[in-house]
N, C-alpha and C positions, 0 to 999 in steps of 0.2 A: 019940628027940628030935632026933636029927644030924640022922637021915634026912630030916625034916618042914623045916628049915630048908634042906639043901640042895636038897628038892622045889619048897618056895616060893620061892626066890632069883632064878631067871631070869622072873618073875611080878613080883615088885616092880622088877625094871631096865626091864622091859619100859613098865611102868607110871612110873615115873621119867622115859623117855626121851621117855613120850610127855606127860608133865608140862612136862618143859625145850620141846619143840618149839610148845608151845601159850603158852608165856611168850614164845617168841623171835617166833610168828607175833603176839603182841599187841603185845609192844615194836615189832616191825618196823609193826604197822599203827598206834602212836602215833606214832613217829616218822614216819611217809610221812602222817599225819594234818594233823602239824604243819609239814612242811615243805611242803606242798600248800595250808597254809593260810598259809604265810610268804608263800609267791609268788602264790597270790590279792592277797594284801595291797601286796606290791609293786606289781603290776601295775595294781592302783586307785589308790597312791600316783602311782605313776609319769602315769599318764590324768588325776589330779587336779590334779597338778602343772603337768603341759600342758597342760589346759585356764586355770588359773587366771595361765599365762605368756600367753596370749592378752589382751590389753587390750582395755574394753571404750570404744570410744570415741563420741562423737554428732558425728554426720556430716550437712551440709547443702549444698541447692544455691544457687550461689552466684544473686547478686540483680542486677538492673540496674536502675540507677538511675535513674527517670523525673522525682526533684523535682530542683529546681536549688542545688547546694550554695552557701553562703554561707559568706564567704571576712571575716573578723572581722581588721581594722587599725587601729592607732593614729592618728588625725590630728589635723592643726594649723589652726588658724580663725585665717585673717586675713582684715581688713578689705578690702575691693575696692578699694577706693585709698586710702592712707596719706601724708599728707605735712608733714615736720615741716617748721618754716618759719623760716629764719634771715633777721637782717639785711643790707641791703644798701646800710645806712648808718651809718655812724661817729655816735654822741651820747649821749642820755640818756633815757631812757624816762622820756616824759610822764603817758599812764597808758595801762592795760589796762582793753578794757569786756566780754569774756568769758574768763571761768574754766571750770575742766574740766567739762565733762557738759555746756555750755551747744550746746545747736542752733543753727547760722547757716548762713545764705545765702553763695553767692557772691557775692563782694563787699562782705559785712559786715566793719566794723569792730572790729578785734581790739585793737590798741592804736595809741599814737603816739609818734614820737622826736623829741624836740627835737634837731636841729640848728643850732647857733651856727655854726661852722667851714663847715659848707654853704653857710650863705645868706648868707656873706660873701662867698663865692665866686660866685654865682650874681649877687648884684650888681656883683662885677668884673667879670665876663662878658659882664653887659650894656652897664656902661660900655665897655666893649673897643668890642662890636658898633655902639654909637654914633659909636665915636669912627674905625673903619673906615668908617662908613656917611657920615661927614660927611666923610671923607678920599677917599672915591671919587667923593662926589658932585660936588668941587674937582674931582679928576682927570680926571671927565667935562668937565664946561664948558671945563677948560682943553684937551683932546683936542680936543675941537669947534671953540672958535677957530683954533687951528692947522691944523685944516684944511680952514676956509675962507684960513686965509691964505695955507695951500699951493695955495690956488685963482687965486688974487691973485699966487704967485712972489716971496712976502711971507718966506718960512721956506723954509729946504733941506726937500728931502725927510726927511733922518735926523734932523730936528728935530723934524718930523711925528710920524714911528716912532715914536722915543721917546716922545711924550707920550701914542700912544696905548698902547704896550706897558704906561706906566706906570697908564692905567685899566685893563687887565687886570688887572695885578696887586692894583690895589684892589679892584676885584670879586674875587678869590679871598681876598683878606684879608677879606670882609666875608660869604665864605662859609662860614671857616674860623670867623669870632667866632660866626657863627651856630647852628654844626654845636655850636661848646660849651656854647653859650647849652640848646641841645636838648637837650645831655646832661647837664647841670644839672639842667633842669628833669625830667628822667625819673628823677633820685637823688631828688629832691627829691619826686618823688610815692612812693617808698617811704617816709616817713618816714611813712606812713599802713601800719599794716600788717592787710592785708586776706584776707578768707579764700577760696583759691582754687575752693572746691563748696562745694556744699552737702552741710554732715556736723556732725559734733561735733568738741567739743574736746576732745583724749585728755589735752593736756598743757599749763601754763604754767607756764615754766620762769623768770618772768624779774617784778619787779616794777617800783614808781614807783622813781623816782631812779637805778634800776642802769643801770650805765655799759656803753652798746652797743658791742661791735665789731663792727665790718663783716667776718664772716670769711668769707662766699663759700659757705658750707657744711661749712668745718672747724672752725667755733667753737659752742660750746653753741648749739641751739635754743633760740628764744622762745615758740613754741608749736607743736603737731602738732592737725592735723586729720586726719578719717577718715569717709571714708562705709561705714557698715556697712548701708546695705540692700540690700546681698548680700554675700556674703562668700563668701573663698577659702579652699579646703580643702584640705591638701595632705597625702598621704601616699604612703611607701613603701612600693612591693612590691614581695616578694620576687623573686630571678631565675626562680625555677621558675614563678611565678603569671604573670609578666609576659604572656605569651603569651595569655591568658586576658580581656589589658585591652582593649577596642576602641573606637573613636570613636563614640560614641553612646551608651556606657551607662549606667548610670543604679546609684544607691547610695544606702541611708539610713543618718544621723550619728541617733546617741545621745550626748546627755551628762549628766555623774550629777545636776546640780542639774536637771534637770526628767525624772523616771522617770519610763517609761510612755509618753515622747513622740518622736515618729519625723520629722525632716525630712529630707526629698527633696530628692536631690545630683545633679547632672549632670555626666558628667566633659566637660570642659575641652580640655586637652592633657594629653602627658609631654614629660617633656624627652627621648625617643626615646634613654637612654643609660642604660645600669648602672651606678651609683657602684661603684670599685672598694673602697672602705674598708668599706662594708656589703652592697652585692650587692644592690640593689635599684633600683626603676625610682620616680623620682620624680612622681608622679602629683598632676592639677590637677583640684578639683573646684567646682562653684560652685552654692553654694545661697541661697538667697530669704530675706531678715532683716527683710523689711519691719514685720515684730511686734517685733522686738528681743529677740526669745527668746534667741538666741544672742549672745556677745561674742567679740571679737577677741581673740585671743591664745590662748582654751583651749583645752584639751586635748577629743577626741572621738572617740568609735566608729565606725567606717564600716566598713558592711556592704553586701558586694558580691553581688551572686548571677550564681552562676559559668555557664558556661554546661555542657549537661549531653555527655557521650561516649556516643552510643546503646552502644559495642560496647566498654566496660567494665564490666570484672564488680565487683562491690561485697562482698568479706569483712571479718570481724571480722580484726584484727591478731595476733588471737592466735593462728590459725592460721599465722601463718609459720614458716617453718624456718631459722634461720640458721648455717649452715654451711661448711664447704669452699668444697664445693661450688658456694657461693652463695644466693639466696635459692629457697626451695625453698617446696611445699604440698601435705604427702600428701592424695591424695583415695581411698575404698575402689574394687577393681577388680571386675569382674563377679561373681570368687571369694573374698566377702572377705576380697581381700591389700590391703597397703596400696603404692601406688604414688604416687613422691614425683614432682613436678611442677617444672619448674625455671620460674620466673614473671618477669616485672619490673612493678612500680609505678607507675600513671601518675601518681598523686594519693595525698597522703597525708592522709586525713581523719582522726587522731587514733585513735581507737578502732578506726576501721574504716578500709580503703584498699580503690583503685580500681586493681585488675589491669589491664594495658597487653596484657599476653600470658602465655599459658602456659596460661591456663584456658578450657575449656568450659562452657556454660551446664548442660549435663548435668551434669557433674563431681556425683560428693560427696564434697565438699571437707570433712575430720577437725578439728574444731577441737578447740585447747587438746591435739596431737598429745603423745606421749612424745618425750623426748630418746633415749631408744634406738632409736624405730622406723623399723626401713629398708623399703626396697621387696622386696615379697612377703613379708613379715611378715603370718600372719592376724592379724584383728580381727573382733572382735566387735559388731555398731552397739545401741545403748543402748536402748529396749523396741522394737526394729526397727523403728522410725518416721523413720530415714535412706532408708531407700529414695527415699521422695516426695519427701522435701525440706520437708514441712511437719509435724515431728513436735518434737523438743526442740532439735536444733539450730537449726531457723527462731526457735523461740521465743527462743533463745539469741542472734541473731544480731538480733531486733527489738531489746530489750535494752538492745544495747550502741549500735545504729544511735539510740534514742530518748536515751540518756545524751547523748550527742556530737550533735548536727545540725548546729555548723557548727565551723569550723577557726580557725587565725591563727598 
């Protein structure tokens, strides 16, 4: 029985060793299984990762602008000629015979002053002018006698003189009563007070009885007139638009109580000068009221239409870049990497602006870019309809262009 056991002994080692080595080549080929299939997985990770670091962006070419942008300002309507009208006689208001909103002629009667103290005056004045005119007219005949007598060796010479020096000076005393007598009567024609055009009445400020002073212009008005068939329109613009404004051009006013309605403005002048407290150029406009659609004093819309820049490019604003560097525009490069553009501004139309420089008509220009993406950074263009220019980003950039059409 030894013998049998140690016959088979080297039979089961043999068969043992080659059991172990058939376990080590499994293990070994589960683990080179598994670690084969780790690094498959990385390496997918890793390619899914960089791909998904790739952004995918919609890219368009930029537009030039063929319609004329219109440039939207606040303006003030006044009457073409305004003029309030003060006394220019000391008394009493007799009466008024137009009240506000009434229509008059030039030269219609507005009201009248009693003056008492006037034409007390006016009748010294005259007696004066009498009583020089009867005192020169003595002075004459007596001049004349004397000399004829001086003819005669009747009177000295200096006797002469004198009498006739003394009708000079009568003639000037009867020039001087006269010159008051004239200015008398030219107060005295104010005591009518008349309306200098033809317009309306904006204002009476003044009734019967109330006591007039003659202040020259610095004392209350008694009425204001105003011709509103046409009217002035004034508005500021901006310093950057200034350049923009030229003699000849033409603007329509909107105001809220008549929507829907459009009146034609002709500019004017400017006052050729930038206010320094607001930076703006004061601009003269004048439109036609013959309807009386429009009143004096209100407020109005004027719309300008600007003139256009053949060789400015027109993007959305959200494609800018603001940075360091300055204002920047990635557009995609042949490869596409993204390559940022350093640009400047000519015109800022709200949604959209008008590049000065930096961009090509070609360009495709990245809208709505990442805040991390630098130059040669790939990108990805969104159902590859960036190429042409007319795929989501055109649509994208209609859009924003039809939201906004004009500025202010």
């Amino acid at each position: 029985m030894s013998t049998e056991i140690e016959i088979n002994s080297p039979k089961r080692l043999r068969h043992l060793k080659l059991v172990g080595i058939v376990a080590l080549l499994v293990a070994a080929g589960i683990v080179a299984s598994g670690v084969t299939s780790r690094l498959h997985a990385k390496r997918e990770l890793t390619t899914w990762s960089a791909d998904q670091a790739v952004p995918t962006v919609v890219a368009y070419t930029p537009k030039r602008d063929t319609d004329a942008q219109s440039l939207v300002l606040p303006g003030h309507l006044s009457a073409f000629v305004n003029a309030p009208i003060y006394a220019r006689v000391s008394g009493y208001l007799h009466a008024w015979y137009a009240d506000i909103g009434t229509h008059v002629k030039a030269g219609q009667l507005l009201g009248q002053i009693d003056t008492p103290d006037l034409d007390q005056q006016l009748q010294q004045a005259r007696a004066d002018l009498q009583n020089s005119q009867a005192n020169e007219k003595l002075a004459a005949s007596t001049a004349h006698r004397w000399t004829e007598m001086l003819k005669q060796d009747s009177v000295s010479q200096q006797d002469a003189d004198e009498k006739t020096s003394d009708l000079v000076a009568k003639q000037a005393t009867v020039d001087a009563a006269q010159a008051n007598v004239r200015r008398l009567d030219a107060l005295e024609s104010f005591k009518r007070i008349v309306a200098p055009f033809d317009g309306v009445v904006t204002a009476r400020k003044t009734d019967i009885g109330a006591l007039i002073d003659a202040g020259g212009g610095s004392g209350p008005e008694l009425f204001a007139v105003s011709d509103a068939k046409q009217l002035r329109v004034y508005v500021s613009v901006p310093q950057d638009e200034a350049a923009a404004i030229k003699p000849g051009m033409t603007a329509t006013l909107s105001v809220p109580e008549r929507p829907g309605m459009k009146f034609d403005a002709k500019l004017v002048d400017t006052d050729d000068s930038i206010e320094a407290s607001s930076g703006t150029l004061l601009v003269q406009l004048a439109v036609d009221n013959k309807d009386g659609l429009l009143i004096p004093g209100e407020y109005t819309e004027v719309h300008f239409a600007l003139p256009v820049d053949a060789h400015a490019l027109s993007i959305p604003a959200s494609s800018l870049i603001f940075r360091q560097q300055g204002l920047q525009v990635a557009v995609v490069g042949p490869d596409n990497r993204a390559v940022l553009k350093p640009v400047t501004i000519g015109t800022d139309l709200g949604t959209h602006v008008e590049i000065a420089t930096g961009l090509n008509a070609t360009d495709r220009v990245i809208d709505n870019p990442p805040d991390s993406l630098a130059s040669g950074d790939p990108v990805r263009l969104q159902d590859n309809a960036a190429g042409t220019g007319r795929g989501t980003g055109t649509a994208a950039l209609a859009t924003r262009r039809a939201s906004e059409d004009t500025h202010g």
